[in-house]
PDB file of N, CA, C and O in Angstrom, chain B, residues numbered from 101:
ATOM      1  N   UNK B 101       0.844  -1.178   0.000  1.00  0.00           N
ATOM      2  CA  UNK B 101       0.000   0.000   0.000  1.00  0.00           C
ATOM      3  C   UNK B 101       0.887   1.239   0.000  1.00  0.00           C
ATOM      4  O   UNK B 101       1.946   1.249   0.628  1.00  0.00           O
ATOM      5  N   UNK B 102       0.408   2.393  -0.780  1.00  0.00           N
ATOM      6  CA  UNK B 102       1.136   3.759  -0.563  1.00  0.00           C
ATOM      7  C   UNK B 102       1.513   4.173   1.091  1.00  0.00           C
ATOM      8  O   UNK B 102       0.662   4.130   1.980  1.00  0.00           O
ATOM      9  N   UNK B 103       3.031   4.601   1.329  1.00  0.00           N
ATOM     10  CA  UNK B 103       2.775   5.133   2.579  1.00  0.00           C
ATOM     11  C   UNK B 103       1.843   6.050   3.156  1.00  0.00           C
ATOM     12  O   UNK B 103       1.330   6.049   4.275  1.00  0.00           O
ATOM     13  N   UNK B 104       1.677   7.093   1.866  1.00  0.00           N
ATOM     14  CA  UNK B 104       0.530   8.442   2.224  1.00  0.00           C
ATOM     15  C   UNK B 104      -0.500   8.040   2.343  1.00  0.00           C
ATOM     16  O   UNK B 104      -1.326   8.718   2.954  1.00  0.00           O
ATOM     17  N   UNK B 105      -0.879   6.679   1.760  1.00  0.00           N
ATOM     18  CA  UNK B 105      -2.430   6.434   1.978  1.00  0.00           C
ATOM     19  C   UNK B 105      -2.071   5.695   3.660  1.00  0.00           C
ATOM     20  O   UNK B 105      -2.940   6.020   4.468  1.00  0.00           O
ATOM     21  N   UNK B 106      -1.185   4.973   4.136  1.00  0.00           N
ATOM     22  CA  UNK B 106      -0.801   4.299   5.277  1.00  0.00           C
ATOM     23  C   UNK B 106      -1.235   5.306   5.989  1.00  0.00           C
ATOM     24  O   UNK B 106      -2.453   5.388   6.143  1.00  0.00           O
ATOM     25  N   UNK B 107      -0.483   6.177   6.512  1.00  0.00           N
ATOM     26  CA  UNK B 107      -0.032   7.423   7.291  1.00  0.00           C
ATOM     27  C   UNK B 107      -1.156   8.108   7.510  1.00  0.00           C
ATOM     28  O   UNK B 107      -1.535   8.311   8.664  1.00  0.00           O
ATOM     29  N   UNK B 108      -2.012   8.670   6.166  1.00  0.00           N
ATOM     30  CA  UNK B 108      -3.630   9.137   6.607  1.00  0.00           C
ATOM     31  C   UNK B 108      -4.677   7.824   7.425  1.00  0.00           C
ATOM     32  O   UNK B 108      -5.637   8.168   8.115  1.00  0.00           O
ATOM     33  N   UNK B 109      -4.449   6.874   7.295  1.00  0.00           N
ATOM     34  CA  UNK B 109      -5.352   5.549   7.915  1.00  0.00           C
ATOM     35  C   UNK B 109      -5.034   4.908   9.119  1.00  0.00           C
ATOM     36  O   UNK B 109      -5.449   3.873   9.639  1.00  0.00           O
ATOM     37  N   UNK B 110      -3.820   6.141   9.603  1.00  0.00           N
ATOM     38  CA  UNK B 110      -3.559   5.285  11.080  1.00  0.00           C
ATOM     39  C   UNK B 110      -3.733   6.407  12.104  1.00  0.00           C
ATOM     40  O   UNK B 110      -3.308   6.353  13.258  1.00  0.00           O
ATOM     41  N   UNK B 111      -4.393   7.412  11.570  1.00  0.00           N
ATOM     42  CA  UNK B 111      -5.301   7.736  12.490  1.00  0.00           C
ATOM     43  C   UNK B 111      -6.752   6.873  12.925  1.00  0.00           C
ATOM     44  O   UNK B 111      -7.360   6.248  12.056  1.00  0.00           O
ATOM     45  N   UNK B 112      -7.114   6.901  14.000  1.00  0.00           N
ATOM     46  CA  UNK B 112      -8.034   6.439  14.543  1.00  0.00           C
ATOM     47  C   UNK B 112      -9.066   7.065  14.083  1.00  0.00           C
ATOM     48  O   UNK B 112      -9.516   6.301  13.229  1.00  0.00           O
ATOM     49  N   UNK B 113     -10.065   8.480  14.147  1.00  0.00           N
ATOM     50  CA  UNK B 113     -10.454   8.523  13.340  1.00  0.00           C
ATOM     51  C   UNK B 113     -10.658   8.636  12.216  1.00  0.00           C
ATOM     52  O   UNK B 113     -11.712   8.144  11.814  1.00  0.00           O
ATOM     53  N   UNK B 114     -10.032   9.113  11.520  1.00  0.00           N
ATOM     54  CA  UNK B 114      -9.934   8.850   9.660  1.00  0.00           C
ATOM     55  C   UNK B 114     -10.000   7.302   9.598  1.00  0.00           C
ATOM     56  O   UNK B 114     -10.664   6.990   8.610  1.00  0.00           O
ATOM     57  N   UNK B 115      -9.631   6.386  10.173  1.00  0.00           N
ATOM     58  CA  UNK B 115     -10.432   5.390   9.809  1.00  0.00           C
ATOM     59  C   UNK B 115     -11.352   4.854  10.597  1.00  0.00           C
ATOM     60  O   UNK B 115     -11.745   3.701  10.417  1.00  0.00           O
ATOM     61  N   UNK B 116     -11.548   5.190  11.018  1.00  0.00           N
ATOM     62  CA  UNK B 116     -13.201   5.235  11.676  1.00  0.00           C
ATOM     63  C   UNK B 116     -14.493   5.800  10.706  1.00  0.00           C
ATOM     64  O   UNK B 116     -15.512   5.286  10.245  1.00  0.00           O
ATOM     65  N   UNK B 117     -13.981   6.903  10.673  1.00  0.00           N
ATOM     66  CA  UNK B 117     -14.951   7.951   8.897  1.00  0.00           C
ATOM     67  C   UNK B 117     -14.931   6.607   7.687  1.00  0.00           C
ATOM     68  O   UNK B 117     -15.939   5.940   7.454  1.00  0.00           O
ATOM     69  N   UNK B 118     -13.563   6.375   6.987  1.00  0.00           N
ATOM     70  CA  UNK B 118     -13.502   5.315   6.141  1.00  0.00           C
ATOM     71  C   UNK B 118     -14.419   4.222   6.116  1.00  0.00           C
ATOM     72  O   UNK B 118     -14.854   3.730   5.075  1.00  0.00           O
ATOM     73  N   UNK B 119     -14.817   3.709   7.694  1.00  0.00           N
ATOM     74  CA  UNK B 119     -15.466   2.287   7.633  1.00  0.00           C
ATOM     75  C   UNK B 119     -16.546   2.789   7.803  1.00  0.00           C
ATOM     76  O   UNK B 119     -17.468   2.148   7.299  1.00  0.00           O
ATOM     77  N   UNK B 120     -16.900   3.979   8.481  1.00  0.00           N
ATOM     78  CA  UNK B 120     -18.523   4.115   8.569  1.00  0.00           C
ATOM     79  C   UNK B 120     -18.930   4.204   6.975  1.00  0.00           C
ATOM     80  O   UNK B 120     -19.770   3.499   6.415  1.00  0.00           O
ATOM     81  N   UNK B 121     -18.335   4.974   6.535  1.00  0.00           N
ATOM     82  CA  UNK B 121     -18.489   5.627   5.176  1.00  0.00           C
ATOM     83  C   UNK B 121     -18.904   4.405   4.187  1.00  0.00           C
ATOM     84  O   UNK B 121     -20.065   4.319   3.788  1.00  0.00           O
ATOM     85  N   UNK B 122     -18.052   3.596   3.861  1.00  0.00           N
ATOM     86  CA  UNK B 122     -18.233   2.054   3.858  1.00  0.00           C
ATOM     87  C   UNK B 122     -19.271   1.475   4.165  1.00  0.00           C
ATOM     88  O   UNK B 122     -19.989   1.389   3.169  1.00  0.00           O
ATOM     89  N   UNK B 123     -19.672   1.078   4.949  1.00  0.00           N
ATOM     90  CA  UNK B 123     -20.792   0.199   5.547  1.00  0.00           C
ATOM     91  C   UNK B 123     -22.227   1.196   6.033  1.00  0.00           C
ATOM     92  O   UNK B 123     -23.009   0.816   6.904  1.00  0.00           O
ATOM     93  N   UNK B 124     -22.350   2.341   5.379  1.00  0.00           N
ATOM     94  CA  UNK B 124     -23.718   3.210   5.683  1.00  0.00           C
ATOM     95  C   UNK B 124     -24.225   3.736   4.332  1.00  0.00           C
ATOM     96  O   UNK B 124     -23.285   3.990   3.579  1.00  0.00           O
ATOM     97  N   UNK B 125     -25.402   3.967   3.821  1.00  0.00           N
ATOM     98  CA  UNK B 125     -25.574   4.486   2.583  1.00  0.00           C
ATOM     99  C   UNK B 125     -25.452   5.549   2.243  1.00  0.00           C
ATOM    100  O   UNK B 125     -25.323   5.869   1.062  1.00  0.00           O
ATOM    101  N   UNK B 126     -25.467   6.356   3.227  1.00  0.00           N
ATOM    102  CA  UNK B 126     -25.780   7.706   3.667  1.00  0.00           C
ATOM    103  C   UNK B 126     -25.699   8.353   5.125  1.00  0.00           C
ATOM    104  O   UNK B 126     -26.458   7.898   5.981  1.00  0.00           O
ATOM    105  N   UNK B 127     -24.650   9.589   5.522  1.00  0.00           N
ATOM    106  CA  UNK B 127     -24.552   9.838   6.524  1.00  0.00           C
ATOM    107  C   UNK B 127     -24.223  11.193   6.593  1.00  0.00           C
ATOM    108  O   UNK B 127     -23.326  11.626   5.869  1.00  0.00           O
ATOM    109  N   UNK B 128     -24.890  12.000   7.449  1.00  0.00           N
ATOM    110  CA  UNK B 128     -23.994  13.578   7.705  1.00  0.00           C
ATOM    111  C   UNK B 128     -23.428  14.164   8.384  1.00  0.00           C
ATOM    112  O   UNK B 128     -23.891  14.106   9.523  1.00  0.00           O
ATOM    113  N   UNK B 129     -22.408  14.886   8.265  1.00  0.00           N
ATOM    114  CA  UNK B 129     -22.011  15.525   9.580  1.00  0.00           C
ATOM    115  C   UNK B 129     -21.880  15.066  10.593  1.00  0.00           C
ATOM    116  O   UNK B 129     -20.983  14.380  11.082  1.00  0.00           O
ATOM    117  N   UNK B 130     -23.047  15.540  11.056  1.00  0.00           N
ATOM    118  CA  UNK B 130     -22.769  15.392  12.697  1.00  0.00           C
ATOM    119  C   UNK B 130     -23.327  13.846  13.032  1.00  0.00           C
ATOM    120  O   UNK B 130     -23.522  13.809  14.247  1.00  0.00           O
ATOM    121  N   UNK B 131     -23.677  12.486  12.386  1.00  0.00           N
ATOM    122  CA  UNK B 131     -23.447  11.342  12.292  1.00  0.00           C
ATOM    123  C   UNK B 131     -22.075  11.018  12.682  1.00  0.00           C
ATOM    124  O   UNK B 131     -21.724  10.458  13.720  1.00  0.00           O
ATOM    125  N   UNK B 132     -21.268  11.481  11.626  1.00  0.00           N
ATOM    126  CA  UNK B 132     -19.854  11.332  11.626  1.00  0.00           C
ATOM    127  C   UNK B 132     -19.086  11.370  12.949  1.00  0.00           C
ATOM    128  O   UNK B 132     -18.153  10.681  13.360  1.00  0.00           O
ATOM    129  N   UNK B 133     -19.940  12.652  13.631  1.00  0.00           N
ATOM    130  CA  UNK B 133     -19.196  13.203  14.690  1.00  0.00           C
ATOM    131  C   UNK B 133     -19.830  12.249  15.834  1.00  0.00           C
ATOM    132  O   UNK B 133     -18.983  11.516  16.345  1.00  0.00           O
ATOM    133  N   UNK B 134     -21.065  12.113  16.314  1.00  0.00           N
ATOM    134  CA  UNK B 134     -21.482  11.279  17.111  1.00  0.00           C
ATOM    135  C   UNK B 134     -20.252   9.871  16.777  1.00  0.00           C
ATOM    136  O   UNK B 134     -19.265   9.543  17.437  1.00  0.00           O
ATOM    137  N   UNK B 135     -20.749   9.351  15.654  1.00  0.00           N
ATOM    138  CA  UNK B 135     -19.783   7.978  15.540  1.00  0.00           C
ATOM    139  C   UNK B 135     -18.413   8.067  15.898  1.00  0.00           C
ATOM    140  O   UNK B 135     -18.103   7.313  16.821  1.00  0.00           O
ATOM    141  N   UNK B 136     -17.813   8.532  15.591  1.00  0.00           N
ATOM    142  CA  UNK B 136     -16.236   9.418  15.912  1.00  0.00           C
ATOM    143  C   UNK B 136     -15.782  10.063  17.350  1.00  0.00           C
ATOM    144  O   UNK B 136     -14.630  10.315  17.701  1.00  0.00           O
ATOM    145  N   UNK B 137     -16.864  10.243  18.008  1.00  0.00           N
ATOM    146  CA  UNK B 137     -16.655  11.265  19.274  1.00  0.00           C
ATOM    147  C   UNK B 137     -15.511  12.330  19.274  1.00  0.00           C
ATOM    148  O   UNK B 137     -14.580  12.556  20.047  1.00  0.00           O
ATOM    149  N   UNK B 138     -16.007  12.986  17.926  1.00  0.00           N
ATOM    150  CA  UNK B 138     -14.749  13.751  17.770  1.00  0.00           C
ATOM    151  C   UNK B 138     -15.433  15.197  18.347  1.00  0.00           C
ATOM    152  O   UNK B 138     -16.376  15.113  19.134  1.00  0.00           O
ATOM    153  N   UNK B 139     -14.979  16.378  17.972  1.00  0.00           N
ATOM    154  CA  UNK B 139     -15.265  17.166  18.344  1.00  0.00           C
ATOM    155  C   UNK B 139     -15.291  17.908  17.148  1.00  0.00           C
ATOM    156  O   UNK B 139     -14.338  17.628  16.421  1.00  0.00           O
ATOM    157  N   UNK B 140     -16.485  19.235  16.442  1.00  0.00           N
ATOM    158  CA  UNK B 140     -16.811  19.601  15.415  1.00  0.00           C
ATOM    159  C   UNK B 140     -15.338  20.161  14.559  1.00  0.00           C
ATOM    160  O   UNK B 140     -15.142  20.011  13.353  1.00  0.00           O
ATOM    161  N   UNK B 141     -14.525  20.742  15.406  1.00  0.00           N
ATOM    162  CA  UNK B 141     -13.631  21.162  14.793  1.00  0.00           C
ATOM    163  C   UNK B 141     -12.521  20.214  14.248  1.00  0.00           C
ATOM    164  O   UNK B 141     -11.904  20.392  13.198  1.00  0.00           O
ATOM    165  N   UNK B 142     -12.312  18.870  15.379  1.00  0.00           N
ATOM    166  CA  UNK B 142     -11.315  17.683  14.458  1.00  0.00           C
ATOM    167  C   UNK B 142     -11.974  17.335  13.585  1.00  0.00           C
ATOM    168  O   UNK B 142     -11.615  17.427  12.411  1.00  0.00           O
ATOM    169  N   UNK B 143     -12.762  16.997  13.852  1.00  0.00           N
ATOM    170  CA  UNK B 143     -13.877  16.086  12.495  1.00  0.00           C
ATOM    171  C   UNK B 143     -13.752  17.160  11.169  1.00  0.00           C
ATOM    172  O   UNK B 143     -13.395  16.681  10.093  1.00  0.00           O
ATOM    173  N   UNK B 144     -13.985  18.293  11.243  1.00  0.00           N
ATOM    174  CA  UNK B 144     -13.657  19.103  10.191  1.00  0.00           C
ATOM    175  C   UNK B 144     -12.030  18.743   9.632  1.00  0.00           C
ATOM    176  O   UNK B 144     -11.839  18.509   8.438  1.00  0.00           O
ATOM    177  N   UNK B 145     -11.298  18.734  10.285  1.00  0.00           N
ATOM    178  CA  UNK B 145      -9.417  18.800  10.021  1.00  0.00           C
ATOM    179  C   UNK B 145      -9.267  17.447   9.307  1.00  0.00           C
ATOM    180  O   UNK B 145      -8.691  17.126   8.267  1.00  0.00           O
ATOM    181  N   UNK B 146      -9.935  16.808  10.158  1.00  0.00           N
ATOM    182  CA  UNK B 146     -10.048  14.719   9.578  1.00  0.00           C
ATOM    183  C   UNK B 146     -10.760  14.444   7.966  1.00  0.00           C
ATOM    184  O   UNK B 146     -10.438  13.596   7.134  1.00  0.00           O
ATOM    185  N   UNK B 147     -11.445  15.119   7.921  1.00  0.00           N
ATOM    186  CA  UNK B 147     -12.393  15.040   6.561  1.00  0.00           C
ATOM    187  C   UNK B 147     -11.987  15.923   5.463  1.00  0.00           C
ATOM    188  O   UNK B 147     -12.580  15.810   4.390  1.00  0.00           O
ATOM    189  N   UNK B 148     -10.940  16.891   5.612  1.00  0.00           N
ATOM    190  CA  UNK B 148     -10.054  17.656   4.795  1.00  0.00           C
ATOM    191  C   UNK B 148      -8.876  17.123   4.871  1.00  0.00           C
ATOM    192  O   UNK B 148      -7.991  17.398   4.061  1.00  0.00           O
ATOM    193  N   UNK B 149      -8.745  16.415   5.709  1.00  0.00           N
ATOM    194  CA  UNK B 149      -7.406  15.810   5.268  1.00  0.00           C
ATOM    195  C   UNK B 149      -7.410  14.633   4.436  1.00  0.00           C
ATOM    196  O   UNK B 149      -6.343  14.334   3.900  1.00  0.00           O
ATOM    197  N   UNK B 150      -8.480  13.875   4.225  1.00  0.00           N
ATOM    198  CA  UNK B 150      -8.925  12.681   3.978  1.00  0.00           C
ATOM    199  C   UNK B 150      -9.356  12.841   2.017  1.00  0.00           C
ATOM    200  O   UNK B 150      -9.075  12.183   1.016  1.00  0.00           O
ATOM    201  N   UNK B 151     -10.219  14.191   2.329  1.00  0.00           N
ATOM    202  CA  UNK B 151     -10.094  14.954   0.654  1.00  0.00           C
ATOM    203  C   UNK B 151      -9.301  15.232  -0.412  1.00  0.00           C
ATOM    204  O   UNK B 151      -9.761  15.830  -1.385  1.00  0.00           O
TER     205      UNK B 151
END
């Protein structure tokens, strides 16, 4: 596997987002964030970095 793709996926959440993302048909926001227990502003940093 690419390291850059490694390196973004070993965060805990960024792959957490990945598998929900995966296995849901549809999800928003603040889904993400409940599932994640992130806080509005990581979850923002996590999902731009992931872009």
């Amino acid at each position: 596997m690419n390291k850059s793709i490694d390196k973004l996926l070993l965060n805990p959440i960024r792959l957490k987002i990945i598998s929900t993302l995966i296995s849901v048909s549809e999800c928003d926001f603040n889904y993400l964030k409940k599932i994640t227990e992130s806080t509005q502003g990581n979850l923002s940093i996590q999902l731009k970095k992931l872009k």
